[in-house]
Backbone as numpy.savetxt, mean C-alpha at the origin, in Angstrom:
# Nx Ny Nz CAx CAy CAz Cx Cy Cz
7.84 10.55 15.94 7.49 11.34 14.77 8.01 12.75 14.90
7.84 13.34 14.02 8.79 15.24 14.02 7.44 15.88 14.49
7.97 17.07 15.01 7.60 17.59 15.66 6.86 19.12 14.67
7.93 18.88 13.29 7.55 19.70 12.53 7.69 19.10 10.87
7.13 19.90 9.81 7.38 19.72 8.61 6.36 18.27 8.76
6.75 17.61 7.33 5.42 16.74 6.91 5.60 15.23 7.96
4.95 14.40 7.82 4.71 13.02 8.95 6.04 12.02 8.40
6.63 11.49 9.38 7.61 10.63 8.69 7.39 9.16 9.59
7.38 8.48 8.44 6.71 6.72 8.41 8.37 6.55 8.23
8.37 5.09 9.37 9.48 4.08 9.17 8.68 3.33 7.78
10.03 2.27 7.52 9.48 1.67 6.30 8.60 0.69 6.81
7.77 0.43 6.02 6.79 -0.70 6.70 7.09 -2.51 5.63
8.42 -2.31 5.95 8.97 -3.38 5.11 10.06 -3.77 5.47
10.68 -5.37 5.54 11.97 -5.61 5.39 12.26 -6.09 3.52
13.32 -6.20 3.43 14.04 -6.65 2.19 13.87 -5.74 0.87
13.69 -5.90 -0.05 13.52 -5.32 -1.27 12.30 -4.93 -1.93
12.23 -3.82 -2.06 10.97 -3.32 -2.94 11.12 -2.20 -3.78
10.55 -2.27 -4.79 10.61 -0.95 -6.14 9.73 -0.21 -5.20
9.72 0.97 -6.42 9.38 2.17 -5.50 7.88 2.35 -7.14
6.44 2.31 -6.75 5.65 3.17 -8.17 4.55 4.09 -7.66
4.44 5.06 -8.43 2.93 6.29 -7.88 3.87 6.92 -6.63
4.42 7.69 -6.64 5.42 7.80 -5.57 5.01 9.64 -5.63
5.08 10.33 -4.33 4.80 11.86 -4.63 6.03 12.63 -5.32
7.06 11.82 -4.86 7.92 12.66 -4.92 8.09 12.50 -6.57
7.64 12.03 -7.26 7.73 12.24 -8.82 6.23 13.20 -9.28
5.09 13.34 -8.52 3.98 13.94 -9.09 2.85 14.05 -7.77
2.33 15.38 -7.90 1.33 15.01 -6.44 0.09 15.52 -7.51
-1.42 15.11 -7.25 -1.51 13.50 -7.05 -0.57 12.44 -7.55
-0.51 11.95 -6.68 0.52 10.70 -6.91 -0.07 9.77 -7.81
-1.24 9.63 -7.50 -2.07 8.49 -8.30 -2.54 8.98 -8.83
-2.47 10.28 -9.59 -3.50 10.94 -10.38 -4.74 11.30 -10.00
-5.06 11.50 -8.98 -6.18 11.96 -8.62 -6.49 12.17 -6.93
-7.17 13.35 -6.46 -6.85 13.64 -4.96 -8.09 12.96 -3.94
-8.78 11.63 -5.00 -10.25 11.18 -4.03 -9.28 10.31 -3.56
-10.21 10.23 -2.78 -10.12 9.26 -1.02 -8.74 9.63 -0.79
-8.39 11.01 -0.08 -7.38 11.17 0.14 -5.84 10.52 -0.72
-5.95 10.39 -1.75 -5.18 9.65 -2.57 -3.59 10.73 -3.06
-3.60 11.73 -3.15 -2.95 12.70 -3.62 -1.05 12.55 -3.54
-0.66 11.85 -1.96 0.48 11.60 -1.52 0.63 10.46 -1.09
-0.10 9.51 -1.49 0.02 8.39 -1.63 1.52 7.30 -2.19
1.90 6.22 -1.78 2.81 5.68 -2.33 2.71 4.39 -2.77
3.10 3.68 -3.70 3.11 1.97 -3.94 4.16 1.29 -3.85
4.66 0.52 -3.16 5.23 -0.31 -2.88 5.65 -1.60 -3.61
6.47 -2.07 -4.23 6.41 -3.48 -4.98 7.27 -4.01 -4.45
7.29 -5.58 -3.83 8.35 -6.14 -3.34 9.04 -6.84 -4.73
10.23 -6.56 -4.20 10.95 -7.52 -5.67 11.99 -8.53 -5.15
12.99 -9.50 -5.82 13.69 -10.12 -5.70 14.91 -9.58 -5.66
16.13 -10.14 -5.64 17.47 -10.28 -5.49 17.78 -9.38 -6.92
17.05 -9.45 -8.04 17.39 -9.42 -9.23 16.79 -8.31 -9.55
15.85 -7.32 -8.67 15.15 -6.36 -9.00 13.77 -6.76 -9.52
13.45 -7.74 -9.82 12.33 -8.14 -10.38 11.26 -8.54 -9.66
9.75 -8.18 -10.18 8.47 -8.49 -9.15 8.24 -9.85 -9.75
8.55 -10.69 -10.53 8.54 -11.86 -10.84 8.91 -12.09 -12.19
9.78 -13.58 -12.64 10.06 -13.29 -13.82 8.79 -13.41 -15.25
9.13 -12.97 -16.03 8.30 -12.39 -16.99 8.38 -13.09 -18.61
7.53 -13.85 -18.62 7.61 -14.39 -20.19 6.59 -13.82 -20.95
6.62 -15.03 -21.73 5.24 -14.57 -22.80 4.15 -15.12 -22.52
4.03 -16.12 -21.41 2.94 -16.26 -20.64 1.87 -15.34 -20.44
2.93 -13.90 -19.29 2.62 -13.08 -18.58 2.27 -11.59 -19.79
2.42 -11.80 -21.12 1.82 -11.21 -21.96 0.52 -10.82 -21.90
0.11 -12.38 -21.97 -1.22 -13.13 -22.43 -1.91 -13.18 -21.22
-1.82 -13.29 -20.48 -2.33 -14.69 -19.36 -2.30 -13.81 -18.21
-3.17 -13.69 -17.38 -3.54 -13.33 -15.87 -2.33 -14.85 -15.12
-1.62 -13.99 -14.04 -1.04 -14.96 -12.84 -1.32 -15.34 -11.81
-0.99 -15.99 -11.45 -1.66 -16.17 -9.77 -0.89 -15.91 -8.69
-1.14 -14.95 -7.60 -0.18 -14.47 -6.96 0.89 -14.45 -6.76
0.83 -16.53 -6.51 1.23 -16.80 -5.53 3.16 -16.89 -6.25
2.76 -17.00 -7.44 3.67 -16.78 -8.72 4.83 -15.42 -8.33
4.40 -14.85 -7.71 5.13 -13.86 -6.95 6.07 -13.36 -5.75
7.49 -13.25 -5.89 7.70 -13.91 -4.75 7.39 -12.33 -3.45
7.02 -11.72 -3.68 6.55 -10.70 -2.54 5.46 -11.07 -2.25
4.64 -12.04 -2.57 3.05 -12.06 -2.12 3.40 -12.88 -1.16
2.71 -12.16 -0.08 3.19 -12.72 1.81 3.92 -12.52 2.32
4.66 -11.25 1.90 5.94 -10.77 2.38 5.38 -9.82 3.44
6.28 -10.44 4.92 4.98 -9.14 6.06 5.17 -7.44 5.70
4.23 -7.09 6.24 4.07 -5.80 6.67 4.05 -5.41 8.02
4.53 -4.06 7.88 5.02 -3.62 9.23 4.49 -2.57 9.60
3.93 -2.07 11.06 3.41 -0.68 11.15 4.97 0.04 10.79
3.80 0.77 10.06 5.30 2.24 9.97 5.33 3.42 11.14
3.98 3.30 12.13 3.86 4.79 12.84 3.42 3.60 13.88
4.07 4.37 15.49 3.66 4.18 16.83 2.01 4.21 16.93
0.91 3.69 17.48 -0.63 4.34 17.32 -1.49 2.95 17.85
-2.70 2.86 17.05 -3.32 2.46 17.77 -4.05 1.92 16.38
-4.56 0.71 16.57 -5.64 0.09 14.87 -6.93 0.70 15.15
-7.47 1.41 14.00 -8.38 2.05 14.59 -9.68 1.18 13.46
-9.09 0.16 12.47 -9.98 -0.58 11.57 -8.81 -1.30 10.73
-9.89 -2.56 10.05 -9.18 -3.43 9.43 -10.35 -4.04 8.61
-9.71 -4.71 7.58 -10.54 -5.41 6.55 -9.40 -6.63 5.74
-10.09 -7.90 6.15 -9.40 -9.34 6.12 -9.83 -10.32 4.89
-10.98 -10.06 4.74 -11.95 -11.34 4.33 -12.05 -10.95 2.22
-11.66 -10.04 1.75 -11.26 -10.25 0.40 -10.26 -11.04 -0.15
-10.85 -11.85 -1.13 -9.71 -12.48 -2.19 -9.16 -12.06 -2.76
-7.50 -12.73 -2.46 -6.54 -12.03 -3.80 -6.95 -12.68 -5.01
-6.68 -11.69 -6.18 -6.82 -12.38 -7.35 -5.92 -12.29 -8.07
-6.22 -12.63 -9.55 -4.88 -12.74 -10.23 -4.30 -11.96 -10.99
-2.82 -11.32 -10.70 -1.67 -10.43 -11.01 -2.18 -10.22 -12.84
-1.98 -9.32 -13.11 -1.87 -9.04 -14.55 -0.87 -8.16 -15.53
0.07 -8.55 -15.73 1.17 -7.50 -16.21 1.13 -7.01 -17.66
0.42 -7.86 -18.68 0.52 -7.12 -20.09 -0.94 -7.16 -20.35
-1.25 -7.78 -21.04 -2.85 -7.53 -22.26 -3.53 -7.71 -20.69
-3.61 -8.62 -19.70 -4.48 -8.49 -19.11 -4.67 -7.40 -18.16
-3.34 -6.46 -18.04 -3.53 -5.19 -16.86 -4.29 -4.31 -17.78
-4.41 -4.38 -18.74 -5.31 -3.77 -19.88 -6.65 -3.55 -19.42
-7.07 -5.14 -19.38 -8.45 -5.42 -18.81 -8.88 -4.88 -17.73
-7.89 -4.94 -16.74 -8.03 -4.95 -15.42 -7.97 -3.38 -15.29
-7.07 -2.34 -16.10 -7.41 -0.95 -15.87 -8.95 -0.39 -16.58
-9.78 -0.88 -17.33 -11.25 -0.66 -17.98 -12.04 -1.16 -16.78
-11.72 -1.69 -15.98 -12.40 -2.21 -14.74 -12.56 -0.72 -13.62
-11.11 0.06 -13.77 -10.56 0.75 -12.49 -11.87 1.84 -11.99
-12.80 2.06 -13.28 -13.83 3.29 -12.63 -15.14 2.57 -12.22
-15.33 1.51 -12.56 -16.40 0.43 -11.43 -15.82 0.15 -9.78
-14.48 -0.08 -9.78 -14.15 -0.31 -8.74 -14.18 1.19 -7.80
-13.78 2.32 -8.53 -13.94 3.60 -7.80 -15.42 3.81 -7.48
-16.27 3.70 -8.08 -17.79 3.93 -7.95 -18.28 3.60 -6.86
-17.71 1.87 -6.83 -17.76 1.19 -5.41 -17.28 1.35 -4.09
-16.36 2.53 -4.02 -16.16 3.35 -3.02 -14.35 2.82 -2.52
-13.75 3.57 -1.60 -12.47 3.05 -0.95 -12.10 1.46 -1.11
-13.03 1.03 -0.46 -12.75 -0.64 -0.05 -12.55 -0.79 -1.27
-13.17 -1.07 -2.04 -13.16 -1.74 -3.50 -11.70 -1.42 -3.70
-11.31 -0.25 -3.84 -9.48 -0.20 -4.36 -8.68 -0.48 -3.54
-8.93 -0.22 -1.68 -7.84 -0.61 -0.79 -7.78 -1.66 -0.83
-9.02 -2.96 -0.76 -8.62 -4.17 -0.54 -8.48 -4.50 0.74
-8.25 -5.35 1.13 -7.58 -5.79 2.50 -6.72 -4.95 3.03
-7.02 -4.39 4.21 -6.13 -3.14 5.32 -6.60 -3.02 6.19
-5.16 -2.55 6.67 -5.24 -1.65 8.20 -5.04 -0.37 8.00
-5.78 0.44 9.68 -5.72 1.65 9.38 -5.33 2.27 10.49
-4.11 2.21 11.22 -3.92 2.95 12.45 -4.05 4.34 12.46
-4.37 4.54 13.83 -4.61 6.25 14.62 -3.18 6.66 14.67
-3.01 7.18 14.42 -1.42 7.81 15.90 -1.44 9.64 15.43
-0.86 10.01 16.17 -0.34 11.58 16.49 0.59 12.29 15.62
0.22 13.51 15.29 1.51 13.98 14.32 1.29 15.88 14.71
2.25 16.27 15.45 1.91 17.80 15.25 0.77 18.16 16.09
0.16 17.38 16.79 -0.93 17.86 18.43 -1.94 17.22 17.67
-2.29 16.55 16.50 -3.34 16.31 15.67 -3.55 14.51 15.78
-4.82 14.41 15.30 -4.68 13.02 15.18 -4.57 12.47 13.35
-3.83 12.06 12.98 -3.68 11.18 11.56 -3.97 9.82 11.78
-4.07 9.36 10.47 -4.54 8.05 9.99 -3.51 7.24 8.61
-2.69 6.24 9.35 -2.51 5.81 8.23 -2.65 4.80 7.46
-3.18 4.20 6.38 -3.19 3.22 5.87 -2.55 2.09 5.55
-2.34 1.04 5.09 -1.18 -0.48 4.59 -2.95 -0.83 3.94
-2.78 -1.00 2.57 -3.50 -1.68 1.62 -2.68 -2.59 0.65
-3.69 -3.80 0.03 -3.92 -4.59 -0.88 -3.23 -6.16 -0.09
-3.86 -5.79 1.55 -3.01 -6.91 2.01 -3.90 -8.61 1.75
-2.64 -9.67 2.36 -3.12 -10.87 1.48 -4.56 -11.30 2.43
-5.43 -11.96 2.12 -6.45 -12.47 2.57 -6.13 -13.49 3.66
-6.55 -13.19 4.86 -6.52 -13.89 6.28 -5.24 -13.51 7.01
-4.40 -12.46 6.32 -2.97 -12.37 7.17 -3.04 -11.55 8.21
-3.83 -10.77 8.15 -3.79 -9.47 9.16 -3.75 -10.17 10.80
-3.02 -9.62 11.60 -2.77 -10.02 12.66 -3.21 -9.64 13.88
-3.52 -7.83 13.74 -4.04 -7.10 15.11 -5.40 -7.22 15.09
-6.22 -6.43 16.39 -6.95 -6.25 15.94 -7.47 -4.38 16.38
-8.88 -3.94 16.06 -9.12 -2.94 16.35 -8.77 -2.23 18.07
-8.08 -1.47 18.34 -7.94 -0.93 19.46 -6.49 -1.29 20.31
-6.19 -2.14 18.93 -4.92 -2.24 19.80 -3.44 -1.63 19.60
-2.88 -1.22 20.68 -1.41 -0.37 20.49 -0.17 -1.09 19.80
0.03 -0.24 18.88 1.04 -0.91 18.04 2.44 -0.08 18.00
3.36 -0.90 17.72 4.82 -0.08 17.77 5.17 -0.09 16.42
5.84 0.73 15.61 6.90 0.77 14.96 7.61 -0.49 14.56
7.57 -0.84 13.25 8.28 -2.39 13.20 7.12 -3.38 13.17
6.47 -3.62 14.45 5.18 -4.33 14.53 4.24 -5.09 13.21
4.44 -6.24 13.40 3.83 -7.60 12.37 2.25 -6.87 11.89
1.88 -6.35 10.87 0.58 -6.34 10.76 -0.63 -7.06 9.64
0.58 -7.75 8.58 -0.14 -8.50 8.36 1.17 -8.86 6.95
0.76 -9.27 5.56 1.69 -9.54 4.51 0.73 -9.17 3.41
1.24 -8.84 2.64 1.16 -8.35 1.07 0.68 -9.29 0.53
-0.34 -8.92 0.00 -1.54 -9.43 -1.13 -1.54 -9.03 -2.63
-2.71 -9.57 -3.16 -3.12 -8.52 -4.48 -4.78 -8.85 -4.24
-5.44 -7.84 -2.79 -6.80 -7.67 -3.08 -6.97 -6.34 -3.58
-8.40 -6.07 -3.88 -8.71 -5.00 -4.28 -8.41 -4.09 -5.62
-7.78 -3.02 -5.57 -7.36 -2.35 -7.14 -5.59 -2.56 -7.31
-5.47 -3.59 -7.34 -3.72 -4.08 -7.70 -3.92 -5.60 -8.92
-2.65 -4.49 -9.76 -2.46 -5.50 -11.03 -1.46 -6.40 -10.27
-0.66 -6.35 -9.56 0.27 -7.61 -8.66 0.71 -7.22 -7.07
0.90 -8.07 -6.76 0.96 -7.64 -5.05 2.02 -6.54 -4.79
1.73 -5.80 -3.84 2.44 -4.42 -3.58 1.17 -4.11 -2.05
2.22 -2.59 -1.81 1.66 -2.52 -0.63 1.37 -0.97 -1.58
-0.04 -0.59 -0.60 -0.43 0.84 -0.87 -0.03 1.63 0.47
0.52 2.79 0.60 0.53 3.39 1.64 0.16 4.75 1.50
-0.70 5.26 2.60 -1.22 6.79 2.48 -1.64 6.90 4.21
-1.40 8.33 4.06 -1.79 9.10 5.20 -2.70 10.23 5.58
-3.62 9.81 6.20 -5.09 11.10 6.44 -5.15 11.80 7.09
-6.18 12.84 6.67 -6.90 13.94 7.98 -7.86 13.26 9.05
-8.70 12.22 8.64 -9.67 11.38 8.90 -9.88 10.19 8.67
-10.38 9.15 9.50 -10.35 7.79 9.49 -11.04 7.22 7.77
-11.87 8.03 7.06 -13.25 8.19 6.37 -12.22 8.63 4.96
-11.43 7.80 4.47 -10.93 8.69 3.01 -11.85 9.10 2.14
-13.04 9.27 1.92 -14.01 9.48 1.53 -14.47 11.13 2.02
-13.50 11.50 3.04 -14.39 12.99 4.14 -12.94 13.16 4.14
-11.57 12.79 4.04 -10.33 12.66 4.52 -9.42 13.90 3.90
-8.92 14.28 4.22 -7.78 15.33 2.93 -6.33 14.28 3.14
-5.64 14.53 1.92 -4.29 13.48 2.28 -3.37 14.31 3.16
-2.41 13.54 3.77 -1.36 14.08 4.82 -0.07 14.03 3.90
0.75 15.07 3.74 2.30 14.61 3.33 2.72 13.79 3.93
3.43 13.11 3.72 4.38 12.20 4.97 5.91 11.96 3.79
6.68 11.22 4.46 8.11 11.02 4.18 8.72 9.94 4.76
9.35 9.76 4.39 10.22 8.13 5.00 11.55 8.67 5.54
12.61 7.53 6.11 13.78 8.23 7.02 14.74 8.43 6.49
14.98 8.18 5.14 15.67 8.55 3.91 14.52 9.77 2.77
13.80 10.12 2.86 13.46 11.19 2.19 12.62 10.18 1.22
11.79 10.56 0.20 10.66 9.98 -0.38 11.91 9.38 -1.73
11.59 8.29 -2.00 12.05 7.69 -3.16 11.66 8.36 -4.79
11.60 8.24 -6.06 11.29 8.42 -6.97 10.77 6.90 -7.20
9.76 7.18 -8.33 9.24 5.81 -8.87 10.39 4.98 -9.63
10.17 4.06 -9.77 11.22 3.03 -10.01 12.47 2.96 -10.00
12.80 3.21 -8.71 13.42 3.26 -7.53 13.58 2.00 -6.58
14.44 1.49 -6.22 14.18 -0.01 -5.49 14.66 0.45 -3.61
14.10 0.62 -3.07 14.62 0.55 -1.61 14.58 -0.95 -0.82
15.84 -0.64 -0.03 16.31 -1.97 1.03 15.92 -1.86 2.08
14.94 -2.52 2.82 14.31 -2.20 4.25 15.28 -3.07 5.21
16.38 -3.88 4.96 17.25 -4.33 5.61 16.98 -5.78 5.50
C-alpha cells in the first residue's frame, strides 16, 4: 500500500465489470455519508457485450432470479494484504430487479437503512490491514450466500479467493460493494478515500481485471 495520499485497493476482480456510485463522479458516492458510505464504490460484473444480463420486456415487469445473471458467482478477491477481521454468510440472495420492480425495491431502501449496515451490506467480508501507521477496514459486500471462504483471523494476500458475488442485502442485481473505514463498526466508522492502480473509474465505465 502507499505510504502516502489516499489507500490504494488492487482490483478485487478478474474479467469484466461496469463501474456505478463511483467517488470519482460525486462524494457521497451513494448519496449519503452513513455507515461510512461517502467513497464508496459498486461494482457490476458484465459480459463480453458490456451487459449485466440481457434485457427484455420480461425484465420490465418481472423481478429475476440471480442466477439469470452471468456475474452472480463470479469470485471475489481481497483487494488489500490484512487480516478477516468479520464475515457474514448465511443471507439469501434474492431477486434482481431492473425496471418497475427496482421501483419497488428502492421504497423498500429506508426500512432496510433503519435496520442498520447488515441489512444493506448483505453478505461480507471485512478485512483489517494497515495504511499510513493506522489501522483501516475494508469491506466486499452483497456477496452470494454460502460462498465466503476465509474465516475470521485469518491472513490474507492480495488476489486471495474470498468468496463470489451475490445479490444479498440492498442490491437491485449482483455487484460487488466496496468501501473503506476508520473502524471495524460503519455505524462509529468515518469513510477512508482509497483508489485503485489505474486511478478511480467514472460510473459507467467498464474495467478489465484481466
Amino acid at each position: 500500500m502507499s505510504s502516502g495520499g489516499p489507500l490504494v485497493l488492487a482490483l478485487p476482480f478478474r474479467g469484466r465489470w461496469k463501474v456505478q456510485n463511483s467517488p470519482a463522479d460525486r462524494v457521497p458516492s451513494h448519496g449519503t455519508a452513513q455507515f461510512a458510505l461517502a467513497h464508496s464504490i459498486d461494482l457490476v460484473p458484465v459480459d463480453e457485450h458490456g451487459r449485466t444480463a440481457p434485457f427484455g420486456l420480461r425484465s420490465l415487469v418481472l423481478p429475476e432470479p440471480p442466477e439469470a445473471f452471468p456475474g452472480f458467482g463470479r469470485e471475489a478477491l481481497s483487494p488489500v494484504d490484512g487480516v478477516i477481521h468479520s464475515l457474514l454468510d448465511s443471507l439469501d440472495d434474492h431477486h434482481a430487479g431492473r425496471g418497475l420492480p427496482s421501483i419497488g425495491f428502492a421504497l423498500t431502501q429506508r426500512r432496510r437503512a433503519a435496520a442498520g449496515w447488515t441489512a444493506l451490506a448483505g453478505n461480507h467480508v471485512i478485512l483489517r490491514a494497515r495504511h499510513r501507521g493506522t489501522e483501516v477496514y475494508v469491506a466486499l459486500c452483497h456477496l452470494r450466500r454460502g460462498s465466503v471462504t476465509v474465516r475470521p483471523g485469518q491472513e490474507i494476500r492480495v488476489g486471495a479467493p474470498l468468496g463470489s458475488c451475490g445479490n444479498s442485502g440492498n442490491s437491485t442485481e449482483p455487484h460487488l460493494h466496496l468501501q473503506a473505514m476508520s473502524a471495524a463498526d460503519p455505524s462509529v466508522a468515518r469513510a477512508v478515500p482509497f483508489t485503485l492502480p489505474d486511478g478511480l473509474p467514472r460510473g459507467g465505465q467498464v474495467v478489465d481485471g484481466g
